[in-house]
C-alpha positions in Angstrom: -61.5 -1.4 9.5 -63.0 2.0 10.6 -60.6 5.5 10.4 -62.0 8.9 11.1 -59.0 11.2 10.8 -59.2 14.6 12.7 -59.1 16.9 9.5 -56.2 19.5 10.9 -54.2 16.7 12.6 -54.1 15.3 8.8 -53.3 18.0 7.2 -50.4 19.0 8.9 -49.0 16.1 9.3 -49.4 14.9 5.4 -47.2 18.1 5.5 -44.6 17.3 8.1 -44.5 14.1 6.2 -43.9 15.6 3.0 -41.1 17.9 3.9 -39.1 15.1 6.6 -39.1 12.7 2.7 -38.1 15.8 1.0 -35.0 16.6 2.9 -34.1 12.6 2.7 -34.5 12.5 -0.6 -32.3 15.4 -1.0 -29.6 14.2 1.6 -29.7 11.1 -0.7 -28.9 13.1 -3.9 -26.2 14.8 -2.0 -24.7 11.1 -1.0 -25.0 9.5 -4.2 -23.2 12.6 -5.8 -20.5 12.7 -3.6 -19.8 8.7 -4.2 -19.7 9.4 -7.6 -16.9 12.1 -7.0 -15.3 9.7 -4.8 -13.3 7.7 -7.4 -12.7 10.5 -10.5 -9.7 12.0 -10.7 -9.8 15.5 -9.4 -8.5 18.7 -11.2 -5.6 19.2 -9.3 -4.1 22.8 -9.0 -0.7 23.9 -8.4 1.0 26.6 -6.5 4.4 28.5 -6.4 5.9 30.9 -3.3 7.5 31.0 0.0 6.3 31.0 3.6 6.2 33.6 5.5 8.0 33.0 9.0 6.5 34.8 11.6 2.7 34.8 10.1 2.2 31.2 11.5 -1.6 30.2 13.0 -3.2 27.9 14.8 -6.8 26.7 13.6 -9.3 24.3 14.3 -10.4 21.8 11.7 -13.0 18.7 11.7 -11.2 15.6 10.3 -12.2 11.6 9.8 -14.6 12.0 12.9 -12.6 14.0 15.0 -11.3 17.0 16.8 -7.8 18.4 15.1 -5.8 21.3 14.6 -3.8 22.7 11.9 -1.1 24.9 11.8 -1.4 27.4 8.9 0.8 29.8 8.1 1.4 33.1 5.5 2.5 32.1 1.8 3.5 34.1 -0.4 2.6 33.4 -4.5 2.1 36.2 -7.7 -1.6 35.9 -7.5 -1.3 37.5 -3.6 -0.5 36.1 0.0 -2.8 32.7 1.1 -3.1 31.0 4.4 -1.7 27.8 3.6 -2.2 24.5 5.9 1.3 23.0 6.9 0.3 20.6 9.5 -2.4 18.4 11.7 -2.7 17.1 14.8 -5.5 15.3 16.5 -5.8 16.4 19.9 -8.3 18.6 21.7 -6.5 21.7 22.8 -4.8 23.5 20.5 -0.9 23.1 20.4 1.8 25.1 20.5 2.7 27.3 17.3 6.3 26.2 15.9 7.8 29.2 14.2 9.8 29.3 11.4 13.4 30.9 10.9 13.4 31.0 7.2 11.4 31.0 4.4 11.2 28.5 2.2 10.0 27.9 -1.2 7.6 25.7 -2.3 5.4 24.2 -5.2 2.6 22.3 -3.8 -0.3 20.2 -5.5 -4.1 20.4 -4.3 -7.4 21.8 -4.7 -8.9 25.2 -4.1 -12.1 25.4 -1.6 -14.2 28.5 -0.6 -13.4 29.6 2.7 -14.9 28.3 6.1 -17.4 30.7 7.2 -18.4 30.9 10.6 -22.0 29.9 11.9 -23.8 30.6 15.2 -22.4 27.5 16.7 -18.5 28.7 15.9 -16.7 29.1 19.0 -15.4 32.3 19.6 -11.5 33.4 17.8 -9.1 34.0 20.3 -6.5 36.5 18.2 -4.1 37.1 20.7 -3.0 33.9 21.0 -3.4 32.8 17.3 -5.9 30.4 17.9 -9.0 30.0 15.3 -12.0 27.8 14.6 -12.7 28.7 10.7 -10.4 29.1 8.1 -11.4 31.8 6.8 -8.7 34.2 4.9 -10.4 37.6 5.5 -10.7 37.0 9.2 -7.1 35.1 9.3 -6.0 38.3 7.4 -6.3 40.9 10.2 -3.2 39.2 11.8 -0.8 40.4 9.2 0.1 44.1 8.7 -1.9 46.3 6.0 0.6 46.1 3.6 -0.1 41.9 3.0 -3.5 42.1 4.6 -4.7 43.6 1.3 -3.3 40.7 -0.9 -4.8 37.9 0.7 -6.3 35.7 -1.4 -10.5 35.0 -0.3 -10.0 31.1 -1.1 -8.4 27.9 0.9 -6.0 26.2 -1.1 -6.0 22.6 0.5 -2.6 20.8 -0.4 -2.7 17.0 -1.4 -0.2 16.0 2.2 0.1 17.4 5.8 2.5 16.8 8.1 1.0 15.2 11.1 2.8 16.4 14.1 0.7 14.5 17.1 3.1 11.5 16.0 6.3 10.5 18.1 7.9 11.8 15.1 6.3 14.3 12.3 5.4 12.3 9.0 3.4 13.0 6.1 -0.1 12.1 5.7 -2.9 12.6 2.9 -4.6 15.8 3.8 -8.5 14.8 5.3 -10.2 18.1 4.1 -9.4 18.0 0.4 -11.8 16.0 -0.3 -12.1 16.9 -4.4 -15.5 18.0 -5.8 -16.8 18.7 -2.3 -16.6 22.3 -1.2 -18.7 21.8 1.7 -16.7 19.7 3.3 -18.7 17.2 4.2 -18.3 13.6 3.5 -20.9 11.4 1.9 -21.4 9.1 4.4 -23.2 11.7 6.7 -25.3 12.7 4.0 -26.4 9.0 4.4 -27.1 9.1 7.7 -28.8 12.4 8.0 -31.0 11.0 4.6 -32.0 8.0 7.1 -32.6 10.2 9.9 -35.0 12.4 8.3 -36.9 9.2 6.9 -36.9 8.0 10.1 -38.5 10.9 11.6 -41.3 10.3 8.8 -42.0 6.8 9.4 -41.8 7.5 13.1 -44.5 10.2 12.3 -46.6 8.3 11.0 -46.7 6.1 13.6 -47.4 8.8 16.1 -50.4 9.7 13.8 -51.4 6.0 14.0 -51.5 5.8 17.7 -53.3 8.9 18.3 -55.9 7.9 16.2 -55.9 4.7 18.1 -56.0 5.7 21.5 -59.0 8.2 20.6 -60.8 5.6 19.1 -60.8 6.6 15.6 -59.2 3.9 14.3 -60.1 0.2 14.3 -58.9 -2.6 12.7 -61.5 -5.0 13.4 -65.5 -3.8 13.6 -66.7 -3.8 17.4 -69.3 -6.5 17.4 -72.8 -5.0 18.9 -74.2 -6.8 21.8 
């Protein structure tokens, strides 16, 4: 077998390798952690207020693998006024607000989350007609007066059932994004497949690396017999 690598070729690409098996290894951590979150009993919260009728929004959410959106509206508790999710529906525009009459009061069970943030890639708000695509309480905030816009709270309280409303009839359902121990929302199973897709992308480096070699004759696997 003859190799003569090309010296900056190598480098680099002992480099490229290094990092693409870093960020597997680390999408691989984040998988294994999350499985282990999977089955343990989360610290569930609980919360105490009434709805505010007339503060209702619409906003966009990524659940199971696909498009929905979920109707969240004003609530009001001692600690200061949240944006709490009612309702989910899995369709690809956004549906209609339903307002409500009344207040009502409520104790709910769940999980608090940091707020969605928005990202390059976030499509655009559009405020006027109460549509959304993070849920994020400062920027859901500027819809109420100043008076309640100052007591909302920065977090996402995720409660343990929805009502899914993209149904013949409304029912309750477990809620998709409360997903305890995970504040990044994200479930473990793409962490799995962006771990293999980064070790993919090494072994299909090396490969290329390989075949360069090759094709400039650099690399031989058998001795060229001399004539």
């Amino acid at each position: 077998m003859m190799f003569r690598p090309l010296p900056v070729m190598t480098v680099l690409s002992i480099l490229c390798f290094a990092i693409l098996i870093l960020f597997g290894n680390w999408q691989w951590a984040r998988y294994e952690e999350k499985m282990s979150l999977k089955g343990a009993e989360p610290e569930w919260a609980e919360i105490t207020g009434k709805t505010l009728p007339g503060t209702e929004l619409t906003v966009y959410a990524y659940a199971d693998g696909d498009a929905a959106w979920r109707q969240v509206t004003g609530f009001e508790t001692a600690e200061g006024i949240l944006f709490l999710p009612m309702t989910i529906s899995y369709t690809i525009d956004p549906p209609s607000v339903v307002t409500a009459t009344d207040p009502e009061t409520l104790t709910l069970r769940g999980l608090w989350h940091p707020s969605q943030r928005r990202n390059a890639f976030t499509t655009p708000d559009d405020p006027e007609k109460g549509v959304y695509y993070s849920l994020d309480p400062e920027r859901l905030a500027a819809s109420l007066p100043d008076a309640q816009a100052s007591l909302v709270i920065p977090r996402v309280f995720e409660p343990e059932t929805l009502m899914r409303t993209d149904y013949p009839a409304p029912q309750p359902v477990p809620n998709p994004l409360l997903q305890p121990g995970d504040s990044a929302r994200l479930p473990p199973e793409r962490h799995f497949g962006y771990a293999i897709t980064w070790w993919g992308l090494a072994m299909a480096l090396v490969g290329v690396y390989l075949a360069f070699h090759y094709q400039r004759g650099r690399l031989r696997f058998r001795r060229e017999k001399s004539s």
